[in-house]
FIMAR-810174 format. One record per residue (C-alpha): residue number from 1; chain; z negated, y, x negated. Coordinates in steps of 0.1 Angstrom, whole numbers, plus 5000, padded with zeros to 4 digits. Example, Ala and Ser with C-alpha at 12.3 -4.5 7.8 and 13.67 -1.06 7.14 Angstrom:
BEGIN
(1,A,(4922,4955,4877))
(2,A,(4929,4989,4863))
REM end
This chain:
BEGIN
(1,A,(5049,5218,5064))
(2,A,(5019,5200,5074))
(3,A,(4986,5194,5073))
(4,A,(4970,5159,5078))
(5,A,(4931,5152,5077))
(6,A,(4929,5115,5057))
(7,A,(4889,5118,5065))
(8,A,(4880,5121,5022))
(9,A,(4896,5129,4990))
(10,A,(4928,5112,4987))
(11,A,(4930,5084,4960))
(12,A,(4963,5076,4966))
(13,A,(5002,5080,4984))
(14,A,(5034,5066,4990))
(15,A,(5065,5079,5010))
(16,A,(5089,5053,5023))
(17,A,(5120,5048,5015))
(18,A,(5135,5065,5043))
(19,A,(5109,5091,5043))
(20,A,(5096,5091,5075))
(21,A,(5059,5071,5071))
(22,A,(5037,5074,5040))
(23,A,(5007,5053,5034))
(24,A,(4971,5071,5023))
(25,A,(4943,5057,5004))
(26,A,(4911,5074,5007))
(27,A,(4891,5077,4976))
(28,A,(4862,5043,4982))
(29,A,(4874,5029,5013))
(30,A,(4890,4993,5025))
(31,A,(4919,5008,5039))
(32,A,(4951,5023,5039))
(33,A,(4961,5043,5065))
(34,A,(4999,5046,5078))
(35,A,(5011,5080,5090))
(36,A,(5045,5091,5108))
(37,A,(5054,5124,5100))
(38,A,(5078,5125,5130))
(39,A,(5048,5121,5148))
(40,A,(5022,5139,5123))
(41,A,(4999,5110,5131))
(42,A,(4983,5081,5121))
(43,A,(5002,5048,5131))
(44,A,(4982,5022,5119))
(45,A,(4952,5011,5096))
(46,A,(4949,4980,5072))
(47,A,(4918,4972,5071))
(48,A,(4922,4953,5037))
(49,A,(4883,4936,5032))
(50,A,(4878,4953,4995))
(51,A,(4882,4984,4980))
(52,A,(4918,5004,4977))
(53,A,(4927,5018,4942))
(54,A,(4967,5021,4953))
(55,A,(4996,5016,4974))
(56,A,(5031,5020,4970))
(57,A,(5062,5012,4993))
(58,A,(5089,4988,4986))
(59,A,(5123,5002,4986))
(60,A,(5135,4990,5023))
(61,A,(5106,5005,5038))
(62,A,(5089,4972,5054))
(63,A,(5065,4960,5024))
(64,A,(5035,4979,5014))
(65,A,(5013,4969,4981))
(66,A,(4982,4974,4978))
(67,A,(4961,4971,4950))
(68,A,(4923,4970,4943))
(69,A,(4892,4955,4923))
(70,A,(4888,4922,4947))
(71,A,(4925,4918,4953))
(72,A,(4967,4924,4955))
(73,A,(4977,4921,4987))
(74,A,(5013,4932,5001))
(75,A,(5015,4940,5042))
(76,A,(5048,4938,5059))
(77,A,(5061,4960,5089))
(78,A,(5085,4939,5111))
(79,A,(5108,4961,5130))
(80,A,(5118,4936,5152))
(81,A,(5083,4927,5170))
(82,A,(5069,4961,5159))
(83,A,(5039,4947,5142))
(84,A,(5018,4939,5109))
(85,A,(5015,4908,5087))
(86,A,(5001,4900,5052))
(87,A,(5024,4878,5036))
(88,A,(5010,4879,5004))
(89,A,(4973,4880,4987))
(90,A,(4961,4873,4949))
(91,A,(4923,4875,4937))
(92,A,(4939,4899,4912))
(93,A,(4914,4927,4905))
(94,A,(4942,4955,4900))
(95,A,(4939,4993,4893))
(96,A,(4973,4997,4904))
(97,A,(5006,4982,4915))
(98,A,(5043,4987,4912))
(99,A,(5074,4967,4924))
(100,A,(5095,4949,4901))
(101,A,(5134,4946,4902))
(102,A,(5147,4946,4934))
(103,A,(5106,4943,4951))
(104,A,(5112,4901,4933))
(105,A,(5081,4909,4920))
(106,A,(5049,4930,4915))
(107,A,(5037,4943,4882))
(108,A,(4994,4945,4884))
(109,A,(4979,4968,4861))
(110,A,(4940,4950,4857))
(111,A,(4914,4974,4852))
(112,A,(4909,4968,4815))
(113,A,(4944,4979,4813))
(114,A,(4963,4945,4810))
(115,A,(4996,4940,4823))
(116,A,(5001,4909,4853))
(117,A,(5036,4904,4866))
(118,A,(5031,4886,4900))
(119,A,(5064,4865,4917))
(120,A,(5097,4860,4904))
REM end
Protein backbone atom coordinates (compact mmCIF):
# COMPACT_ATOMS: atom_id res chain seq x y z
CA UNK A 1 0.00 0.00 0.00
CA UNK A 2 0.75 3.47 -0.56
CA UNK A 3 0.14 6.73 -0.16
CA UNK A 4 0.85 9.48 -2.95
CA UNK A 5 0.18 13.30 -2.41
CA UNK A 6 -1.43 14.51 -6.10
CA UNK A 7 -1.32 18.22 -4.58
CA UNK A 8 -5.73 18.51 -4.70
CA UNK A 9 -8.69 16.40 -4.92
CA UNK A 10 -8.28 13.87 -7.48
CA UNK A 11 -10.63 14.25 -10.57
CA UNK A 12 -9.40 11.47 -12.22
CA UNK A 13 -7.10 7.86 -12.76
CA UNK A 14 -5.80 5.42 -14.99
CA UNK A 15 -3.49 2.32 -14.31
CA UNK A 16 -1.52 1.05 -17.34
CA UNK A 17 -1.85 -1.85 -18.86
CA UNK A 18 1.00 -3.50 -17.29
CA UNK A 19 0.31 -1.82 -14.05
CA UNK A 20 3.22 -0.20 -13.13
CA UNK A 21 2.45 3.84 -13.97
CA UNK A 22 -0.91 5.48 -13.49
CA UNK A 23 -1.75 8.87 -14.71
CA UNK A 24 -3.66 11.56 -12.13
CA UNK A 25 -5.79 14.44 -12.82
CA UNK A 26 -6.21 16.90 -10.23
CA UNK A 27 -9.58 18.39 -9.83
CA UNK A 28 -9.10 22.20 -12.04
CA UNK A 29 -5.66 21.92 -13.29
CA UNK A 30 -3.85 21.68 -16.95
CA UNK A 31 -2.20 18.67 -16.16
CA UNK A 32 -1.78 15.13 -15.79
CA UNK A 33 0.68 13.84 -13.83
CA UNK A 34 2.47 10.35 -14.41
CA UNK A 35 3.53 8.28 -11.45
CA UNK A 36 5.71 4.90 -11.15
CA UNK A 37 4.65 2.92 -8.44
CA UNK A 38 8.01 1.05 -8.58
CA UNK A 39 9.33 4.15 -7.75
CA UNK A 40 6.23 5.77 -5.72
CA UNK A 41 6.97 8.89 -7.61
CA UNK A 42 6.04 11.24 -9.98
CA UNK A 43 7.75 10.58 -13.51
CA UNK A 44 6.48 13.17 -15.54
CA UNK A 45 3.91 16.10 -16.04
CA UNK A 46 1.83 17.05 -19.25
CA UNK A 47 1.37 20.29 -19.10
CA UNK A 48 -1.68 20.08 -21.49
CA UNK A 49 -2.65 24.20 -21.99
CA UNK A 50 -6.50 23.76 -20.80
CA UNK A 51 -8.31 22.21 -18.24
CA UNK A 52 -8.21 18.12 -17.47
CA UNK A 53 -11.68 16.50 -17.00
CA UNK A 54 -10.01 12.73 -17.79
CA UNK A 55 -7.47 10.35 -18.75
CA UNK A 56 -7.33 6.88 -19.47
CA UNK A 57 -4.45 4.51 -20.85
CA UNK A 58 -4.45 2.69 -24.04
CA UNK A 59 -4.12 -0.99 -23.73
CA UNK A 60 -0.18 -1.34 -24.63
CA UNK A 61 0.74 1.17 -22.09
CA UNK A 62 2.34 3.96 -24.52
CA UNK A 63 -0.78 6.22 -25.33
CA UNK A 64 -2.45 8.39 -22.77
CA UNK A 65 -5.93 10.34 -23.64
CA UNK A 66 -6.82 13.12 -22.23
CA UNK A 67 -9.86 14.87 -22.32
CA UNK A 68 -11.15 18.40 -21.34
CA UNK A 69 -13.43 21.52 -22.13
CA UNK A 70 -10.73 23.21 -24.80
CA UNK A 71 -9.50 19.98 -26.15
CA UNK A 72 -8.74 15.79 -26.81
CA UNK A 73 -5.46 15.35 -26.93
CA UNK A 74 -3.58 11.81 -26.77
CA UNK A 75 0.42 11.81 -25.46
CA UNK A 76 2.55 9.01 -26.35
CA UNK A 77 5.50 7.41 -24.17
CA UNK A 78 8.31 6.05 -26.59
CA UNK A 79 10.28 3.45 -24.89
CA UNK A 80 12.85 3.50 -27.23
CA UNK A 81 14.16 7.28 -26.73
CA UNK A 82 12.42 7.43 -23.25
CA UNK A 83 10.48 10.46 -23.99
CA UNK A 84 7.05 12.29 -24.57
CA UNK A 85 5.09 13.38 -27.72
CA UNK A 86 1.55 14.49 -28.61
CA UNK A 87 0.65 12.90 -31.65
CA UNK A 88 -2.81 13.81 -31.65
CA UNK A 89 -5.01 17.06 -30.67
CA UNK A 90 -8.86 17.95 -31.58
CA UNK A 91 -10.62 21.34 -30.40
CA UNK A 92 -13.17 18.77 -28.98
CA UNK A 93 -14.54 20.15 -25.70
CA UNK A 94 -14.92 16.57 -23.97
CA UNK A 95 -16.04 15.60 -20.45
CA UNK A 96 -14.46 12.35 -20.98
CA UNK A 97 -12.66 9.83 -23.19
CA UNK A 98 -12.48 6.15 -23.87
CA UNK A 99 -10.60 4.03 -26.55
CA UNK A 100 -12.34 2.35 -29.20
CA UNK A 101 -11.53 -1.21 -30.59
CA UNK A 102 -8.22 -2.04 -30.47
CA UNK A 103 -7.12 2.08 -29.32
CA UNK A 104 -8.37 2.68 -33.74
CA UNK A 105 -10.19 5.19 -32.21
CA UNK A 106 -11.40 7.53 -29.37
CA UNK A 107 -15.00 7.79 -28.23
CA UNK A 108 -15.53 11.82 -26.80
CA UNK A 109 -18.31 12.22 -24.55
CA UNK A 110 -19.09 16.42 -25.13
CA UNK A 111 -20.20 18.06 -22.12
CA UNK A 112 -23.91 18.25 -23.15
CA UNK A 113 -23.66 14.61 -23.16
CA UNK A 114 -23.27 13.90 -26.91
CA UNK A 115 -21.40 11.12 -28.20
CA UNK A 116 -18.09 11.92 -30.83
CA UNK A 117 -16.19 8.93 -32.13
CA UNK A 118 -12.71 10.37 -33.17
CA UNK A 119 -10.33 8.17 -35.86
CA UNK A 120 -10.96 5.06 -37.51
Amino acid sequence: MASFDAGGPPQSISFSENGTWFASVVRGQTSVAIWDLRKMATIKVLEIGSPVESVHWDYTGQFAAIAGPGCVSVQQYSKSSKSWSEPFRKAVPAKDVQWGPNASSLVVLTPEGGINVLGS
